[in-house]
C-alpha positions in Angstrom: -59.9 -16.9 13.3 -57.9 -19.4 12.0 -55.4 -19.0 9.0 -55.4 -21.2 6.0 -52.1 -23.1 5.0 -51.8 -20.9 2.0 -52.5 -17.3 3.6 -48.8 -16.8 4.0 -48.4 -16.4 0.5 -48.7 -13.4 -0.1 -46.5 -12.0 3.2 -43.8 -14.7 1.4 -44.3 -13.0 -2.0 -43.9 -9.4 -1.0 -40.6 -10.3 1.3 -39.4 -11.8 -1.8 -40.0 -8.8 -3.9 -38.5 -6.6 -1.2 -35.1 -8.6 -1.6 -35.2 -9.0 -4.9 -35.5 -4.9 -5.0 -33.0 -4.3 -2.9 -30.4 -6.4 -5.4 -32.2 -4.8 -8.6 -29.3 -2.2 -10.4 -31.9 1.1 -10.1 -33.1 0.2 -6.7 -32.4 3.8 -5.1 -31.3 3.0 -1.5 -31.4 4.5 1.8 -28.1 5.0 4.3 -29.0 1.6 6.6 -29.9 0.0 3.0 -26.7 0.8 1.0 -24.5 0.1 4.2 -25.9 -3.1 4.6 -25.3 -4.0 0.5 -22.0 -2.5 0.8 -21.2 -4.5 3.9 -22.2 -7.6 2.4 -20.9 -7.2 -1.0 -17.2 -5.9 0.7 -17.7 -9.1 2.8 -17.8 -11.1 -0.1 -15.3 -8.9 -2.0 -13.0 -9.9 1.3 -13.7 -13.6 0.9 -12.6 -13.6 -2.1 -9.4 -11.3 -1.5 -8.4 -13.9 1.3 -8.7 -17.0 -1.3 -6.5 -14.6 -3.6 -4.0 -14.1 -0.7 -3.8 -17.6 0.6 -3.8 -18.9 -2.9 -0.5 -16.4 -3.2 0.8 -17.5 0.1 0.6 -21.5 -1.4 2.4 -21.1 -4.4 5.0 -18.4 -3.6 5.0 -18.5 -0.1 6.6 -15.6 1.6 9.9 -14.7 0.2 11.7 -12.7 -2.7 9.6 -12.8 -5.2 6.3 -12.5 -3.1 8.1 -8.9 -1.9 9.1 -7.9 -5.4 5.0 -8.1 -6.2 4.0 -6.8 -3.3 6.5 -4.0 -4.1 5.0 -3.7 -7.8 1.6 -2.1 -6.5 3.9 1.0 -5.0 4.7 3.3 -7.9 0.9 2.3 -9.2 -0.7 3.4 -6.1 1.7 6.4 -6.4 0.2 7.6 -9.9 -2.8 7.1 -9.1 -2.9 9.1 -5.5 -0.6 11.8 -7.3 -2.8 12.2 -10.2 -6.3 11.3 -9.0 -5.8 11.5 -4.9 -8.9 10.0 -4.3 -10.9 12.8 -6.2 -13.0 10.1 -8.1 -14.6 9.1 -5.0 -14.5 12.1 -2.5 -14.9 15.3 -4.3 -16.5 14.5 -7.2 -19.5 12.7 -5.6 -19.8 16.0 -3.0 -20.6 18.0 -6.5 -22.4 15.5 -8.2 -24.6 15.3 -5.4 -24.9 18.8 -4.4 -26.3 19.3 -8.5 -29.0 16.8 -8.4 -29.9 18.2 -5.0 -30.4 21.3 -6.7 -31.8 20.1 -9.4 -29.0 20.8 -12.2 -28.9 17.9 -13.7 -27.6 19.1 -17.2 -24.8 20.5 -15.7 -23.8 17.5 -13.7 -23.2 15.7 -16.8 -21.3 18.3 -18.4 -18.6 17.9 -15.3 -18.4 14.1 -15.5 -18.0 14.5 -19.1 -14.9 16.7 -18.8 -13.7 15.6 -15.9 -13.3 12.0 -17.6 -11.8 13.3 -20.8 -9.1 15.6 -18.7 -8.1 13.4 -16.1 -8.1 10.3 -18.5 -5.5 12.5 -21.1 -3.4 13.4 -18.1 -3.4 9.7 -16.5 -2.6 8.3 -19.8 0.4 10.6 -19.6 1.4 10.2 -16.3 1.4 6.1 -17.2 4.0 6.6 -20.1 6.2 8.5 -17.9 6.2 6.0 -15.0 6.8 3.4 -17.6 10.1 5.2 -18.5 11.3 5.2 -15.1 9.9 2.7 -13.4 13.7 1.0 -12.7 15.1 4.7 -11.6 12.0 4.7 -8.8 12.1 1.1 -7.8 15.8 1.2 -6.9 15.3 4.9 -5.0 12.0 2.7 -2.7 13.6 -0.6 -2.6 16.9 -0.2 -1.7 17.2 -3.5 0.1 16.0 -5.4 -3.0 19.4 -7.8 -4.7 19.6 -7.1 -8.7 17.0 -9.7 -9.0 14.7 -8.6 -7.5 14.9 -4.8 -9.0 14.2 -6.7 -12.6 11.3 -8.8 -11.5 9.7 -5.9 -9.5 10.1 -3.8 -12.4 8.5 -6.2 -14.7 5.6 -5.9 -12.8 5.1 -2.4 -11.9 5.1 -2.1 -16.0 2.5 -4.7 -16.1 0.3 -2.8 -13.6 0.4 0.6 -14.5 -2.3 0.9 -17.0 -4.4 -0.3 -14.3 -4.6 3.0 -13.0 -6.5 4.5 -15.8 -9.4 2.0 -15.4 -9.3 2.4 -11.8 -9.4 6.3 -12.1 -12.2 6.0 -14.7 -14.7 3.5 -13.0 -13.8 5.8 -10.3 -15.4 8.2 -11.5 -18.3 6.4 -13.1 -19.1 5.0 -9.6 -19.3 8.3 -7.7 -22.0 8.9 -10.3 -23.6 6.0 -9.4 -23.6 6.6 -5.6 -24.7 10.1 -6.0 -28.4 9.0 -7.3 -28.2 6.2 -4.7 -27.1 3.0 -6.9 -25.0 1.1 -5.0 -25.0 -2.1 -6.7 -22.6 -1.9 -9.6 -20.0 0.1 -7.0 -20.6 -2.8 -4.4 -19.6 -5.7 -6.7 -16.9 -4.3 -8.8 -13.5 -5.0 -6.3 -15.1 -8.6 -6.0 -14.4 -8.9 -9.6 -11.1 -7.6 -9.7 -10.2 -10.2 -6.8 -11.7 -12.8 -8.8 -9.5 -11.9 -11.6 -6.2 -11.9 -10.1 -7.1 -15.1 -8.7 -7.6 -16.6 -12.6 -4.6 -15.4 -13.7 -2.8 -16.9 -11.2 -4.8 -20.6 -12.0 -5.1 -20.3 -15.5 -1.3 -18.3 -15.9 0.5 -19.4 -13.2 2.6 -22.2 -14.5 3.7 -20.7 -17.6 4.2 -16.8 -16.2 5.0 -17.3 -12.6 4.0 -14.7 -10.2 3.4 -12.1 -12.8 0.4 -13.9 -14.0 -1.3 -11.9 -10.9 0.0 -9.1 -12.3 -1.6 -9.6 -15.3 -4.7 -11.3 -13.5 -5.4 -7.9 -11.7 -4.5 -5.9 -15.1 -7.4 -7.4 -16.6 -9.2 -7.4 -13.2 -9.1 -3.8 -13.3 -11.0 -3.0 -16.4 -13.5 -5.5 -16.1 -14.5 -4.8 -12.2 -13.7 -1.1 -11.4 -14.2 -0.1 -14.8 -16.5 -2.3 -17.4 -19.2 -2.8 -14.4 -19.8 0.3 -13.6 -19.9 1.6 -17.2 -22.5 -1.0 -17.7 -24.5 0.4 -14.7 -24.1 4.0 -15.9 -25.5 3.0 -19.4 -28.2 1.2 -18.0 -29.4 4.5 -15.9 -28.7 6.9 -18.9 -26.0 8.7 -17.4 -24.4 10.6 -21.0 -20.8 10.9 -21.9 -19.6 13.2 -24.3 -15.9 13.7 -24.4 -15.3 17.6 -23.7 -12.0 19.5 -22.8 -13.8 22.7 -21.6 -11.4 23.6 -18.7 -13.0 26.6 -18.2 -15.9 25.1 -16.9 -16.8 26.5 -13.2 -17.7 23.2 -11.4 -14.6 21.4 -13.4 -12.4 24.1 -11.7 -14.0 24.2 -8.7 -13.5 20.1 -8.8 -10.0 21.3 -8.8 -10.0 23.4 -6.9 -11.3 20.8 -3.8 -9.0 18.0 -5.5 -5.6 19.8 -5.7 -5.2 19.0 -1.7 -5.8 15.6 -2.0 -3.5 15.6 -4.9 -1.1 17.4 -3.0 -1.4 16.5 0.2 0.1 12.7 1.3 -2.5 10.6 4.3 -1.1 8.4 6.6 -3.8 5.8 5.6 -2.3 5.8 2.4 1.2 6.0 2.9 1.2 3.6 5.7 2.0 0.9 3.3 3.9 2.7 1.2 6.6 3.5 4.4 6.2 -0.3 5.7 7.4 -1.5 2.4 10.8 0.9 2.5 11.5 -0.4 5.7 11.0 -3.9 5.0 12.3 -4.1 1.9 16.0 -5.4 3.6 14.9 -8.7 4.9 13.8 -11.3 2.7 9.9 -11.9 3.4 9.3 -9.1 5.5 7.3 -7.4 2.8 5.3 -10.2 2.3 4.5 -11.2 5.8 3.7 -7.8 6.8 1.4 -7.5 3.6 -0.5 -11.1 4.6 -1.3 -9.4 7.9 -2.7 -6.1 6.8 -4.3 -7.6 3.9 -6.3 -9.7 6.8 -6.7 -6.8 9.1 -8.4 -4.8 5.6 -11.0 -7.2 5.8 -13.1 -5.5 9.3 -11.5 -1.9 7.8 -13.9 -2.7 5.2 -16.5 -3.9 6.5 -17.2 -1.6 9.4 -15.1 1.7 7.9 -15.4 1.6 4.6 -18.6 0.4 3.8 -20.3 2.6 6.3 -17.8 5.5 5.0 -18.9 4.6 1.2 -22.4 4.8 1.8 -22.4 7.3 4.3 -20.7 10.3 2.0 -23.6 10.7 -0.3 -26.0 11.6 2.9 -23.5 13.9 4.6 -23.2 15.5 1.7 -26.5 16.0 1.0 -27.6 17.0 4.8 -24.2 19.7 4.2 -25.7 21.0 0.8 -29.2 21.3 2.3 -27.8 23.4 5.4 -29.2 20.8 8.0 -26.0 20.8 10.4 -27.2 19.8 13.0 -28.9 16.6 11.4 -25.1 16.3 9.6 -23.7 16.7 13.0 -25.6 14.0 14.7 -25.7 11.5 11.7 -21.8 11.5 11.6 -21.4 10.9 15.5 -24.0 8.4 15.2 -21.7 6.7 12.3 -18.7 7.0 14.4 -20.0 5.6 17.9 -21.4 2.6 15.8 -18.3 1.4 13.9 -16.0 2.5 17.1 -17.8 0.4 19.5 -17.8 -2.5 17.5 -14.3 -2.1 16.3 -13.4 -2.1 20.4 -15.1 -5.7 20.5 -13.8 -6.7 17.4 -10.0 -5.7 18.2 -9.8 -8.0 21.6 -11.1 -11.5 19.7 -8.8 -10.7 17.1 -5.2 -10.0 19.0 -6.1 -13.2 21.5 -6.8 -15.1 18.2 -4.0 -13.9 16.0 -1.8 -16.6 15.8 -4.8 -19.7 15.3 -6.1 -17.4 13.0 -2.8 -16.1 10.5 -2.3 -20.0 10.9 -5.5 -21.6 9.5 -5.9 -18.9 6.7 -2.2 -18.6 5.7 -0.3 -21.6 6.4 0.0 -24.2 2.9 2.3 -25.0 0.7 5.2 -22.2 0.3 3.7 -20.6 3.6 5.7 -22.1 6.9 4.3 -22.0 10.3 7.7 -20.0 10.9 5.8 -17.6 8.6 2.5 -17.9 10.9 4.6 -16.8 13.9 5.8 -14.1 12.4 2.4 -12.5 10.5 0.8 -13.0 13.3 2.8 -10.9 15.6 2.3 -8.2 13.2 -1.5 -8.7 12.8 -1.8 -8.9 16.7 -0.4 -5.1 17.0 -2.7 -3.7 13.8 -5.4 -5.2 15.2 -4.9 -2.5 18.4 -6.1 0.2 15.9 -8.7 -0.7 14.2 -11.2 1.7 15.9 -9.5 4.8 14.8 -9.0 3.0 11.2 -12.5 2.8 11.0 -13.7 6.1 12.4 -10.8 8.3 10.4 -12.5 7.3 7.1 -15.9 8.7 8.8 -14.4 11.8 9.9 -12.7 12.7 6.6 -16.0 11.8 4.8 -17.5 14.7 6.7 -15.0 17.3 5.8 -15.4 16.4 2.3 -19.2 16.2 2.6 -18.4 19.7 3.9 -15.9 20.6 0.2 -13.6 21.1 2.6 -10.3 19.0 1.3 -7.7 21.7 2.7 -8.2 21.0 6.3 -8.1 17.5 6.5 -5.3 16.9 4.0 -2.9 19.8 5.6 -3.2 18.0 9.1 -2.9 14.8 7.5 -0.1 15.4 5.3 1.6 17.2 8.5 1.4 14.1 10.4 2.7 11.8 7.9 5.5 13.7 7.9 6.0 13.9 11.2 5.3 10.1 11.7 8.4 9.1 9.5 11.0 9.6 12.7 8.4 7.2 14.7 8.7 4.7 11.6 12.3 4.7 12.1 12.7 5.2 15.8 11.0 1.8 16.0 11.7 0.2 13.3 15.5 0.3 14.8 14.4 -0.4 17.9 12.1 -3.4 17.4 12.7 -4.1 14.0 9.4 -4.9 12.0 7.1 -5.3 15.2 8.0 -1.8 15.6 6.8 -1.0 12.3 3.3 -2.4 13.0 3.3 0.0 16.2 4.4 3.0 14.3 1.6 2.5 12.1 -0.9 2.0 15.3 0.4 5.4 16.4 0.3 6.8 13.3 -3.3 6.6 12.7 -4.6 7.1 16.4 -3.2 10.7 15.8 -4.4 11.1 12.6 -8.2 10.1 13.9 -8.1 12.1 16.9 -6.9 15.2 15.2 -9.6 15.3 12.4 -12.3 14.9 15.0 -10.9 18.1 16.5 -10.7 19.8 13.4 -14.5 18.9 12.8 -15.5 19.8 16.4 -13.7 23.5 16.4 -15.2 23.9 12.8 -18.4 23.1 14.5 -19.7 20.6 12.0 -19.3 17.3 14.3 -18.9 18.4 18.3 -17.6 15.7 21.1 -20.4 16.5 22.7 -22.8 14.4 20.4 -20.7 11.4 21.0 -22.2 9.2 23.5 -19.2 8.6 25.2 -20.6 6.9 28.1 -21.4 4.1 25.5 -18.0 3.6 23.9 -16.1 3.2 27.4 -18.8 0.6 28.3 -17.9 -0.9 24.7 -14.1 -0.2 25.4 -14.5 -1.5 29.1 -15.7 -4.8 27.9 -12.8 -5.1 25.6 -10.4 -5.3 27.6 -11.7 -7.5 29.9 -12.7 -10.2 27.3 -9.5 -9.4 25.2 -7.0 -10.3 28.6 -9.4 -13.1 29.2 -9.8 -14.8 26.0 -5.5 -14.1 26.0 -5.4 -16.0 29.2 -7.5 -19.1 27.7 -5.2 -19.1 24.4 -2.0 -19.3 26.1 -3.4 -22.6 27.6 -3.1 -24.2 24.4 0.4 -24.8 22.7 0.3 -24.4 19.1 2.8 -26.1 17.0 1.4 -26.0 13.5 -1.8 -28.8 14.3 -4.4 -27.8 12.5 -7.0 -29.1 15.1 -5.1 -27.6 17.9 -5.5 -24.1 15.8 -9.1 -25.1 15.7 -9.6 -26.0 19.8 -7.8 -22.4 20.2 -9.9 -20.3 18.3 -13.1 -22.0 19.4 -12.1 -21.4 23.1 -10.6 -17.8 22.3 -14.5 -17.5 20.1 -16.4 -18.5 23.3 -14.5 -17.0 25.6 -14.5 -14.1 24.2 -18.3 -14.1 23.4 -19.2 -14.9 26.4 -17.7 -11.6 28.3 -18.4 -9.6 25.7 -22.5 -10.2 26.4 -21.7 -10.5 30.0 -19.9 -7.1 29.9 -22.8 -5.6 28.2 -25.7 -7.0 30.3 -24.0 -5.8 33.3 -23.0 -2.0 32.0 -26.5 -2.3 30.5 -25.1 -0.7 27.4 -27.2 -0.1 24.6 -25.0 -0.9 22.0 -27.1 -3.9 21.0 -30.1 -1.7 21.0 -28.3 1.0 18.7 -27.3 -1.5 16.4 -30.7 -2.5 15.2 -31.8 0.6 14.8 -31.7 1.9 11.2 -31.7 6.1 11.6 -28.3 7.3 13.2 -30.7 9.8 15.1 -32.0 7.3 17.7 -29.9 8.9 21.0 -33.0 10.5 22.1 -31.1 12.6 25.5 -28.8 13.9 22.7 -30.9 14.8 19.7 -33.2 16.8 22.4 -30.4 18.3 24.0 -29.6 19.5 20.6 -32.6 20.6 19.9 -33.1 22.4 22.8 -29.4 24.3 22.5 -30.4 25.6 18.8 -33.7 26.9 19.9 -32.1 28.7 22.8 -29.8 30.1 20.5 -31.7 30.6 17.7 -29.1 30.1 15.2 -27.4 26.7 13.6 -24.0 25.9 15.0 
């Protein structure tokens, strides 16, 4: 029987509505759904944060005062990781969640409600204190800085600080938000804040020099993190009512989960932090190291923290509702996925560093000298982006688990022992050594949360399909040293189309031994890809299943 022109209507009409769902503010999604909106929106949120950074790169190129603003984020990032630590995000949404999986709605609200009016009072606080002694702390981290310097990066850490509340509080407002599955307000809000600092810049730039991003992500800040998802919260009726009942049990067991975070310090955060102190002696060097992990951020977030930020809502309810060893396969599943890729990501992106760094950085204030240089540094983060993306998963599953202790102990241990490493090779290979500390750094943070996870028994090795990830990690190599080879063919001297004919032959090259590598392992990476429940490794789940009934008990 033949079809009539007009009888795909109605398969057009409903594939419409589907899309236009999955973009509507109360659409509640599922774990492939709100990783692929998350992914998307980050993507775009990146797009934009690259226009923001080459747009800085043009007009203040890489030098004095582009390290005295980069600088201006530190104390900032300080308050808010000393006050909040990330409990906006991680330990909230584990209680939030666990309520309305109980069904406890009433008393859900009553803990947003205080912790908002608490943390808000005591943020407000902390801010008028850091704006005291801001110059004390800037000289004590920048010691390198000349006089000039300390006054311009003071300027703007004072300009920035207030951020921190709106940050805190849309914080908070967005783990809400993710906890009932709306991901859309959350998704969009650091696009906005890019946007933002770009505009000041434009519309500020002449008249208030580089503080005009300053003031760019100031308002930024209040009308992406916060305003947004206020607006979304309204929308879905979430209440507010300011309350300083701190006797509360869920406010103090918030608390009690988000004192270690408070406490504790994480390599992934302090990483910048101890690159800055180090670099702050040579001109630039804060800058340039900035421009290349600002770059290397943009695959963190697309394949760690989107899949990370969607992902904690569903291990925390599979932890609530005692299904471990769904929990245990869903975060392996996570893991194998983002690692694999990662692998494949990391060789196209060291043989293209320099082409790359070059065609997004290089205009007006930002020299080709400068290229050389960033793209060095970019070439030796790029080793580690595997483990950057998988530590974010792994920590998402202790805290799925309201276990903040373990994870912040071992991680706050390892910063600390990670500061000789900073040095050692800092002095040894001066800022190059830096970018290997930090590779270092994290591959032992990684590795020693999954082994916390797997002796706790919530995520074993043994769910890992590791025969997958060397095939994935086999392949990598080959078509990183390959697509190396081909690049070093080509002299680049600042040509624009000679950046162009590299990155296309590094692209193909590349992409070509990465499906030849594949095809011949007959991996089923591309297979696992497409498939939308992490519990798709048949051998494993039955293996599993067979284990528990044997044993009759849950690990």
């Amino acid at each position: 029987m033949t079809k009539s022109p007009g009888a795909s209507g109605p398969t057009q009409t409903s594939s419409t509505a589907r899309l236009l769902r999955f973009f509507h503010p109360s659409h509640q999604h599922s774990a492939f759904s709100a990783t692929v909106l998350l992914m998307t929106a980050i993507m775009m949120s990146r797009v934009i944060g690259y226009i923001r950074e080459a747009y800085i790169a043009y007009a203040f190129g890489a030098g004095a005062q582009t390290d005295a603003y980069v600088a201006a984020f530190t104390l900032p990032d300080w308050l808010n990781y000393i006050v909040a630590g990330g409990t906006a995000s991680i330990t909230f949404v584990s209680i939030y969640t666990r309520f309305l999986a109980q069904k406890r709605e009433e008393e859900a609200r009553k803990t947003f409600s205080i912790i908002i009016t608490v943390m808000t009072t005591v943020l407000l606080i902390g801010t008028c204190l850091a704006e005291i002694f801001t110059p004390q702390f800037e000289r004590w981290m920048f010691h390198g800085f000349t006089p000039q310097q300390l006054q311009l990066c003071v300027h703007l850490t004072r300009i920035l600080l207030p951020a921190q509340i709106f940050f805190y509080v849309g914080g908070v407002i967005s783990a809400v938000l993710l906890s009932h599955r709306l991901f859309l307000f959350p998704a969009f809000g650091p696009l906005i804040y890019n946007v933002f600092i770009i505009l000041g810049g434009m519309v500020m730039g002449k008249h208030l020099g580089i503080a005009s991003l300053a003031y760019g992500a100031l308002l930024g800040s209040f009308v992406g993190p916060f305003l947004v998802n206020a607006i979304g919260a309204a929308r879905v009726g979430i209440g507010y009512r300011p309350s300083f009942d701190v006797r509360n049990p869920s406010f103090r067991e918030w608390v009690r989960l988000s004192i270690p975070l408070m406490v504790g310090v994480s390599l992934i955060t302090a990483d910048d932090w101890i690159l800055r102190y180090f670099a702050s002696n040579g001109v630039g060097d804060i800058a340039r190291l900035n421009y290349a992990k600002r770059l290397f951020a943009v695959p963190i977030a697309v394949l760690g923290q989107a899949t990370g930020q969607a992902s904690l809502p569903f291990f925390a309810r599979l932890f609530g509702e005692k299904r471990i060893q769904e929990f245990d396969t869903t975060v392996n599943a996570s893991v194998y996925r983002v690692a694999a890729v990662s692998f494949l990501s990391s060789a196209w992106m060291m043989a293209a560093a320099l082409p790359i760094i070059d065609l997004v950085y290089r205009r007006g204030h930002f020299l080709f000298y400068d290229s050389q240089q960033t793209a060095v540094y970019f070439f030796w983060f790029s080793l580690s982006l595997a483990f950057w993306s998988a530590q974010g998963l792994y920590a998402r599953a202790f805290y799925a688990a309201s276990d903040t202790l373990t994870p912040m102990i071992a991680c706050s241990i390892i910063t600390i022992a990670s500061l000789p490493i900073y040095s050692t090779l800092f002095h040894t290979f001066s800022v190059t050594g830096l970018a290997i500390a930090s590779d270092i750094g994290v591959v032992v943070n990684t590795v020693s949360l999954a082994i916390l996870l797997h002796r706790r028994r919530l995520v074993r090795f043994g769910s890992l399909p590791w025969r997958e990830l060397a095939k994935a990690a086999g392949t990598a190599v080959i078509a990183g040293v390959l697509s190396y080879e081909v690049a070093k063919t080509i002299s680049l001297d600042g040509s624009r189309s000679r950046d162009l004919l590299s990155l296309a032959l590094v692209s193909v090259t590349w992409g070509a031994a990465v499906a030849a590598g594949l095809s011949l392992l007959r991996s089923e990476l591309p297979r696992d890809l497409r498939r939308r429940k992490p519990t798709a490794y048949p051998r494993v789940a039955e293996r599993q299943a067979e284990e528990t009934m044997s044993s009759g008990n849950q690990p």
